[in-house]
Structures are given as structure tokens and as C-alpha cells.
Backbone as a printed PyTorch tensor [residue, N CA C, xyz], in Angstrom:
tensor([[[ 95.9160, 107.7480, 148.4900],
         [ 96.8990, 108.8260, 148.6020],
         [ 98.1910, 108.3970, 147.9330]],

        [[ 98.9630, 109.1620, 146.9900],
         [ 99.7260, 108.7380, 146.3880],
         [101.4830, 109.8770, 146.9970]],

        [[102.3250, 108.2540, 147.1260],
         [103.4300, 108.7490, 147.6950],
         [104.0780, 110.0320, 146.9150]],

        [[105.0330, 110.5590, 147.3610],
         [105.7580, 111.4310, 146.2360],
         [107.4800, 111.1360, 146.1100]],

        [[107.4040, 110.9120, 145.0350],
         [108.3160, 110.5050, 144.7300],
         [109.5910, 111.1420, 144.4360]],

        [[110.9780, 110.3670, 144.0710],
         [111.8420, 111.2760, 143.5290],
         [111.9880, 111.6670, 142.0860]],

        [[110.7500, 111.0230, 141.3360],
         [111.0390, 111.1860, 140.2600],
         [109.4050, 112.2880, 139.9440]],

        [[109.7230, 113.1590, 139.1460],
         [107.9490, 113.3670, 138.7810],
         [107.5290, 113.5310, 137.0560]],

        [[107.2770, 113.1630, 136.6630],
         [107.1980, 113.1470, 135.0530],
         [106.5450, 114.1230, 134.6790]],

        [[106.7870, 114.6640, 133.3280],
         [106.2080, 115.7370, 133.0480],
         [104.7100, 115.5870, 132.7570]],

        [[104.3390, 114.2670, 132.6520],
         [102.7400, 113.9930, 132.3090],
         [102.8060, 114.2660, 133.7520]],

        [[102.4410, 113.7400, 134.9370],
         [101.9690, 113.7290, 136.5120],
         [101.6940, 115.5230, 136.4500]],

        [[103.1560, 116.3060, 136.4710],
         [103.4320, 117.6220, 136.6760],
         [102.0470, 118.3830, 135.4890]],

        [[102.0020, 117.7960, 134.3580],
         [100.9570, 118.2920, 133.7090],
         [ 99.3430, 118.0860, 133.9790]],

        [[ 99.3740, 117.1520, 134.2910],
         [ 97.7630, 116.7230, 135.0710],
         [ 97.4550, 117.3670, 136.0370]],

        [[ 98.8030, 117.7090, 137.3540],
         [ 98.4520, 118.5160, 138.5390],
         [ 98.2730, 119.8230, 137.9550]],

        [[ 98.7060, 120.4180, 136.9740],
         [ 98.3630, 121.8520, 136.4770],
         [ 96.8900, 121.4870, 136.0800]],

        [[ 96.4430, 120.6630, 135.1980],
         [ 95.3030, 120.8950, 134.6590],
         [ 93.6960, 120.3700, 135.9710]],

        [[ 94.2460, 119.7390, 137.1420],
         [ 93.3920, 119.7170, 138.0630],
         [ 93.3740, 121.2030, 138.9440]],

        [[ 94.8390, 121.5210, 138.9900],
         [ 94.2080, 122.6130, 139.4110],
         [ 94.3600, 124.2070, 139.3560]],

        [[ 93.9610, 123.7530, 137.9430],
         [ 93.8390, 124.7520, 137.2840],
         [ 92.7070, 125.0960, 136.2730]],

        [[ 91.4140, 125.2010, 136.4410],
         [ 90.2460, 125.0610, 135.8810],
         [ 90.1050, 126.2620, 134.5730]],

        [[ 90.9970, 127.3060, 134.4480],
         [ 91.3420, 127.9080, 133.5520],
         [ 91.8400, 126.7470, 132.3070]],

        [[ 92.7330, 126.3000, 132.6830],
         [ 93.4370, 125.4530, 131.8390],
         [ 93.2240, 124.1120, 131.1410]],

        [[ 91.9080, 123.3080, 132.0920],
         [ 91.1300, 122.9000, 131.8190],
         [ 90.1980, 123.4980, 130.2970]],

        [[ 89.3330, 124.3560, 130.7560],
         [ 88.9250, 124.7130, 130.0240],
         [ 89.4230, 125.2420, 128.4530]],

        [[ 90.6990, 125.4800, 128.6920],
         [ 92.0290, 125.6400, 127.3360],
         [ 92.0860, 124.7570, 126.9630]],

        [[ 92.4920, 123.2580, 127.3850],
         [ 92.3800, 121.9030, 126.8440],
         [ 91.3740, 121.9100, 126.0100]],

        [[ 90.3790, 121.8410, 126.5870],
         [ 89.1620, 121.5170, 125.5140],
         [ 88.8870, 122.6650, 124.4550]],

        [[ 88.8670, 123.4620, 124.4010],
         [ 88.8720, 124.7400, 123.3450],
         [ 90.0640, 124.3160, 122.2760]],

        [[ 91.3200, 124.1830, 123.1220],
         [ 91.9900, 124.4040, 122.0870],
         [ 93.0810, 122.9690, 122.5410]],

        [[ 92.7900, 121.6740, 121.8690],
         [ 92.8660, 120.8570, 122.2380],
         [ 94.9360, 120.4950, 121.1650]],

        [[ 94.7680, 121.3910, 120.0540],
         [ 96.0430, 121.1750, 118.7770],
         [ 96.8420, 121.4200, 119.9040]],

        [[ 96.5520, 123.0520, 119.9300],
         [ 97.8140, 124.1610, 120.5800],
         [ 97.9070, 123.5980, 121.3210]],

        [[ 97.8960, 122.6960, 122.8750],
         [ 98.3830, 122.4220, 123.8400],
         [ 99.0850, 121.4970, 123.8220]],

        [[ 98.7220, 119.9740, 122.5400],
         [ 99.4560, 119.2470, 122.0560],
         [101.0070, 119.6270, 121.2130]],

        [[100.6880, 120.9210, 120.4300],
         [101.8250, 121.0730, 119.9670],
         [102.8850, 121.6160, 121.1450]],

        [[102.4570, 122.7290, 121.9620],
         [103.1260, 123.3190, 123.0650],
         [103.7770, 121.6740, 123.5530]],

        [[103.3250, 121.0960, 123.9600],
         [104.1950, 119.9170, 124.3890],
         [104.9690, 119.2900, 123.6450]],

        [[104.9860, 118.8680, 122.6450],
         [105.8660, 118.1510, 121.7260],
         [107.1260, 119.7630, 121.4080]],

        [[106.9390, 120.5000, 121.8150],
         [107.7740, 121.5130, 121.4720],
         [108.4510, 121.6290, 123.0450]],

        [[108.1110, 121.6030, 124.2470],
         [108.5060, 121.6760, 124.7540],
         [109.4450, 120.8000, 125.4010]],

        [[109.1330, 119.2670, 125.1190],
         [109.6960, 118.3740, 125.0650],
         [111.1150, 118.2850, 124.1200]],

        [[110.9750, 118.6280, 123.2850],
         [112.1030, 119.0170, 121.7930],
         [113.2290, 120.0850, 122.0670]],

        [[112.6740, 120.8560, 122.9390],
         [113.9940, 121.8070, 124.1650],
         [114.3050, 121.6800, 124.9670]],

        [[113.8080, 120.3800, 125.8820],
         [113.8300, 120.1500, 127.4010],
         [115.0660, 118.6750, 126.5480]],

        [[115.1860, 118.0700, 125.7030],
         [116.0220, 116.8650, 124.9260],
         [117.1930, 117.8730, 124.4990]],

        [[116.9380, 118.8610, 123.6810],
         [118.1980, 119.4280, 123.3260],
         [118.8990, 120.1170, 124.7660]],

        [[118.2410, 121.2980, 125.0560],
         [118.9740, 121.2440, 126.8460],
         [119.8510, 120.1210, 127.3050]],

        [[118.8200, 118.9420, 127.6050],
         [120.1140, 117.8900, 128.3650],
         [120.8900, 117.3070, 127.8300]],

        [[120.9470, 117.6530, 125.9620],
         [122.0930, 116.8690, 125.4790],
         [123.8040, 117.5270, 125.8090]],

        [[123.2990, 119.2330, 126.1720],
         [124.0850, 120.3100, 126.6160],
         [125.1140, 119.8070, 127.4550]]])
């Protein structure tokens, strides 16, 4: 059992979507680019945001 912490990373926060979320799962593997790019993009606004 894993504590919870004060910190949660966006990988952890992304894994708990894709466990439970078996839709999304299944998006991973179909479409394995688009979800990679969605992240590196989302990451690239979540950096400019906190430079704000």
C-alpha cells in the first residue's frame, strides 16, 4: 500500500488515469504518438504557467 504523499507527479497522476481508466488504456495502445505528444505539450504550458 503506498502512502500519499504531498507531492504527486504528473507521471503517478497519469498512471492512476490509465489504471483506471480502461478506455484510456486502450487509447495508449492505438494511438501510442498522440498521447506522447499531448504530454510533452502539456508539460510546455504547465512550465510556461509557472514561469507567470
Amino acid at each position: 500500500m503506498q502512502h500519499r504523499t504531498g507531492r504527486a507527479s504528473g507521471q503517478t497522476i497519469y498512471q492512476r488515469l490509465l489504471i483506471n481508466n480502461i478506455g484510456v488504456l486502450d487509447l495508449r495502445d492505438l494511438f501510442p504518438d498522440i498521447l506522447e505528444e499531448f504530454h510533452i505539450v502539456y508539460t510546455m504550458i504547465f512550465l510556461i504557467l509557472r514561469r507567470e
